[in-house]
N, C-alpha and C positions, 0 to 999 in steps of 0.2 A: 504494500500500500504506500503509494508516493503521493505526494503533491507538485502538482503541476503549474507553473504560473502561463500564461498564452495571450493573445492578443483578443480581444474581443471579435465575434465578428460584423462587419459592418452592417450597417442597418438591422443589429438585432432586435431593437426595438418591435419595428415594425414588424416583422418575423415571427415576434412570440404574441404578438396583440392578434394575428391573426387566425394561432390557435387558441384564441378564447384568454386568454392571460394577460389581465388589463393591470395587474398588484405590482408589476414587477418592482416598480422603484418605491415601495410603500416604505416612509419616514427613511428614504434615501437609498440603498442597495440594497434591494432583494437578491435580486436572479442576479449573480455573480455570475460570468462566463470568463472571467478575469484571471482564473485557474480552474483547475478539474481535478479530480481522482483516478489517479490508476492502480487497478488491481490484477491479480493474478487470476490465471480459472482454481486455481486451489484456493484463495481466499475467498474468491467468493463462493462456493463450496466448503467452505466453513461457515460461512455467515449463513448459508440456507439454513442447513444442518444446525444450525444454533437456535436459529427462530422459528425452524417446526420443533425442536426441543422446546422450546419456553413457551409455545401455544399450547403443548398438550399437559407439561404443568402448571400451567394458569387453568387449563379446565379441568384439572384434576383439586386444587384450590376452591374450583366455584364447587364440585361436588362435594368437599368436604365442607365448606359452609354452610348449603343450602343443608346437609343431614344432620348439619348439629343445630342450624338455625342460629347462627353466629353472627348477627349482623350486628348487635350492639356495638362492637368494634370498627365498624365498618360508618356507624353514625347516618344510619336509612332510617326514614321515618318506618315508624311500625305500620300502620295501614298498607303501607308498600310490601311486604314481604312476600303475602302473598300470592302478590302480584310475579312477585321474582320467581318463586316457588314454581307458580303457574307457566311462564312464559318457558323454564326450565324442564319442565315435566313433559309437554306438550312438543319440547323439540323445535323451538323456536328458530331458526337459523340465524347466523351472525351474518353479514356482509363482508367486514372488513376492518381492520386496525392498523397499529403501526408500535413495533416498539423501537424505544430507544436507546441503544447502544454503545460503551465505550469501546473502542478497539483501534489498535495502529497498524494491525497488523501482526503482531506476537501475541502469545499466549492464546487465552479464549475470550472472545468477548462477552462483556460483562451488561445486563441489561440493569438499568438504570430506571427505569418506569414503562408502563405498558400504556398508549393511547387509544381504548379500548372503544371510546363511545363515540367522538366528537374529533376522531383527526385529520387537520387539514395539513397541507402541502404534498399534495395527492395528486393536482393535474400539472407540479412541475414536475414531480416524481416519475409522473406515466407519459406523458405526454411530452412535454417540454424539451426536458433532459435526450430523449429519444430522437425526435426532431434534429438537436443539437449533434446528437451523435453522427445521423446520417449525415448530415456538412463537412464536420468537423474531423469526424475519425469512419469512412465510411468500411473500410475493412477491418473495423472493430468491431468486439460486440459490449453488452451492458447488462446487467442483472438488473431486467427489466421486463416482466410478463403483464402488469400491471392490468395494464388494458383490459385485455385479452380475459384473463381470468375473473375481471369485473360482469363484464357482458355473459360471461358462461357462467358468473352464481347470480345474475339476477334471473337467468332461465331457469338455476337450481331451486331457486325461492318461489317462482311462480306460481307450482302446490301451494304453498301457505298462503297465498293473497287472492285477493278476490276476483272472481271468476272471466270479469270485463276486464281483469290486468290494471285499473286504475291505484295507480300508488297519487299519494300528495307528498311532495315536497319544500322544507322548509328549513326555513333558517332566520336568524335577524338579519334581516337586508340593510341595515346601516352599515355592515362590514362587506368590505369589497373583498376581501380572501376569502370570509365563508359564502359568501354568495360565487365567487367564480369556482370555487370549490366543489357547490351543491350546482351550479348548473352544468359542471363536468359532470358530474354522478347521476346527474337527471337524461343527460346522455345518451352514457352506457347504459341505463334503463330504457332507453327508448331505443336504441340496436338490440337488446336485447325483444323487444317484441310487446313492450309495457306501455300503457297510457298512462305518463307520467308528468301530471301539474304542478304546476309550480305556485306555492301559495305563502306568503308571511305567515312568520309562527303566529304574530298578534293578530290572524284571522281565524285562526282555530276556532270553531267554536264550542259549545253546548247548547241541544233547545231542549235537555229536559229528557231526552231521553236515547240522546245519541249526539257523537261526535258528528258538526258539519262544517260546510265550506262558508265563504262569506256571502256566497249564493242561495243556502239553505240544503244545500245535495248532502245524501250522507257522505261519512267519510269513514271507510271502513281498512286502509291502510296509509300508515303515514312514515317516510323516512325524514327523521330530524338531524340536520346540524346544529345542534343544541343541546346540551348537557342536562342528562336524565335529571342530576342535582335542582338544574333549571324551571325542568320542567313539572316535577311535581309541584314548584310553588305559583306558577303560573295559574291563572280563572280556571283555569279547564282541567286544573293538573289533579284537584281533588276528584275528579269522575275516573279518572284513568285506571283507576283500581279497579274499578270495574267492568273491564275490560272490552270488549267490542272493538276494540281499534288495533290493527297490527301495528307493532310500530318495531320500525328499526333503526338502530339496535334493537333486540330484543332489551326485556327488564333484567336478563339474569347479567346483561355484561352492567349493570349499576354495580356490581364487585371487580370487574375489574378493568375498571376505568377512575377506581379510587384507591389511593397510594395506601390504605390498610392491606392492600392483597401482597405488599412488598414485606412485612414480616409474619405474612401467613405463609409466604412460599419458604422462605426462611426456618420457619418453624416445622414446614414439613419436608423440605429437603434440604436439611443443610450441610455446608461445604461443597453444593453445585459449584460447577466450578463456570456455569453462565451468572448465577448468583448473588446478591452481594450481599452480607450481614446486615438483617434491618429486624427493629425492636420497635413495641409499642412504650418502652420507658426509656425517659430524658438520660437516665445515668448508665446507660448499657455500653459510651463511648465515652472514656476519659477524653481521647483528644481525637481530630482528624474524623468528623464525620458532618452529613450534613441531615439536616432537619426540612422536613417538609409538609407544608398541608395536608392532611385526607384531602381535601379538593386544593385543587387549582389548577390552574391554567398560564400557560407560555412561561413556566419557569419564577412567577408572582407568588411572592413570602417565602423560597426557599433562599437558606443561607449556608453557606461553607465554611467549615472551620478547619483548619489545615494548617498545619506548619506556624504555628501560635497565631495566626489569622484569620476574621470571619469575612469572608465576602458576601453579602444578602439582597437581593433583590425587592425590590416594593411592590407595593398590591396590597390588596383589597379581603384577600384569605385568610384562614389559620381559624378562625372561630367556632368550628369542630373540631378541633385538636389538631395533632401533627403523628408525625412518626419518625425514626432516626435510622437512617442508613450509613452504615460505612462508606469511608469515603474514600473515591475509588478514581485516578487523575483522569481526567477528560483527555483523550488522545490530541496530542500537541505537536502542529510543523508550523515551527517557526511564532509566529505571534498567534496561529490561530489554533484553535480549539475548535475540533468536529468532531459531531454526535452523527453516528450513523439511525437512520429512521428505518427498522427496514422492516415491508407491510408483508400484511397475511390477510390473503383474501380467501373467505371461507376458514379452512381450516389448513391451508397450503401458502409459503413462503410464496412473494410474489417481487421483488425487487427491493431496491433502495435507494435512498435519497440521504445527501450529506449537507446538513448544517452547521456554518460555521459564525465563528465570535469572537472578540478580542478578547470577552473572559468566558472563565467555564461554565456559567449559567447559561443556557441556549434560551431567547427571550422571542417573540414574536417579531424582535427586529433583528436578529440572525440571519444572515445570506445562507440563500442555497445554491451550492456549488455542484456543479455535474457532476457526472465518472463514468469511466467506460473501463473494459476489461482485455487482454489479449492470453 
């Protein structure tokens, strides 16, 4: 695994706006083509093999929860459990995630939090970076199925959803990444063979005895980009227990989309060596470890402590508690610090995408840098 510094290419702008990717320069450089990543076919054949490892212990994780009914730790409201139970039992199917990974290339890498419910940078990840490749390095290749295996699990889904294929989709459209994000995925649901709307979460409704649109139609499957956390406290989110609405994610990823499921894997496999030591008590780390919300989001209220030093990022989180993870260095070239994202769709590795930052917190304003492989 190297780092590559290269010249941009000209007119990329206009290039990436034309496959749908309007975010690139949000609060200044996003989509870095500035440098790339190059890997080996053996690394990345490690990194697969790592993340279908840590998808089937993360759902080995949800099975031991849902049997012991362990959510207190997890900080779900009770009325929901149910609900998890149910979506669980039932065989609910997942779409798609993204974990995040430290690695340089040695050793094994080490996953750092799973993005289970609500993860974007998906259409630079599938789409983009791909695009870039064929320019750039055209007799290369890229650990990159992304697409491909989106389109073939919204046919795998199509059983669970309603019989006209109508899904709604949603997100808060004040954000120009989760909206370019959800109208990629609204997409691959519409090659897929799906009649797939696009609707504001704040048009959800309820009349009383069924979820509908802002038209009055029911609405009997919903894919959200919006955090299940979210959406329980939203008008409509007290009905959802009762079920009638598909929705996806399903309720059972509400575990592991929340950083409680990072010392329940701990606890039930530990010294994985994809793994990292993580604890639900404050004093389980004399030094060198970092702290993080049950919720959050883009790396907001987690802090580092390392080498007598705390680095902490700000936000708005923390007031469900936290949890403490050993602390494990962010892979480092040069000044930069990159987390590898790498997605699972269904329940199969499907690519990756590399974020990078001048510190080791990866924040919403983190460049995403390509990579291809030979």
């Amino acid at each position: 695994m190297k780092r590559e510094e290269r010249a941009p290419r000209a007119d990329w702008q206009r290039k990436v706006e034309e496959l749908g990717f309007h975010f690139h320069t949000m609060d200044g450089t996003y989509w870095d083509e500035g440098a790339c990543y190059r890997f080996t076919a053996d690394e990345v054949d490690k990194l697969e093999l790592a993340t279908g490892e840590l998808q089937s212990r993360c759902i080995d994780a949800v099975t031991r929860v849902i049997e012991r009914g362990d959510y207190e730790r997890f900080r779900i409201p009770e009325k929901f459990h149910a609900l998890i139970e149910r979506s669980w039992d039932e065989g609910e199917k997942s779409l798609y995630g993204r974990f995040d990974l430290s690695w340089d290339g040695t050793g094994e890498p080490r996953m750092l939090e799973y993005n289970a419910d609500t993860p974007t940078a998906l259409l630079e990840a599938s789409v983009v970076q791909w695009y870039w490749l064929q320019e750039v390095f055209p007799g290369a290749d890229q650990f990159n199925s992304i697409h491909e295996k989106l389109v073939e699990r919204w046919q795998e889904l199509r059983a669970q959803l309603p019989a006209d294929g109508r899904v709604y989709f949603a997100c808060d459209a004040s954000s120009a990444e989760d909206q370019g994000n959800l109208d990629y995925l609204r997409d691959t649901a519409m090659q897929a063979g799906l009649d797939a709307r696009a609707i504001d979460i704040g048009a959800v409704g309820w009349d009383g005895r069924r979820f509908v649109d802002e038209e009055g139609r029911a609405m009997m499957a919903l894919f959200k980009l919006y955090p299940w956390e979210w959406m329980v406290r939203e008008e409509f989110g007290g009905h959802l227990a009762k079920g009638g609405l598909r929705v996806i994610e399903p309720a059972w990823k509400m575990l592991l989309s929340n950083k409680a499921l990072l010392p329940v894997l701990w606890e039930m496999f530990p010294d994985h060596p994809n793994l990292l030591a993580a604890s639900f008590e404050p004093g389980r780390f004399a030094t060198d470890f970092v702290k993080k919300p049950i919720y959050s989001r883009e790396g907001a209220n987690v802090s580092i402590s390392a080498a007598g030093q705390t680095v902490e990022s700000p936000g708005e989180y923390g007031e469900e508690g936290f949890i403490w993870q050993a602390y494990h260095p962010i892979a480092r070239f040069g000044a930069h610090h990159a987390v590898i994202g790498s997605w699972i769709v269904g329940e199969e590795p499907a690519g990756i995408g590399i974020r990078e930052d001048a510190t080791p917190i990866t924040r919403n304003t983190s460049r995403f840098v390509p990579h291809y492989f030979e």
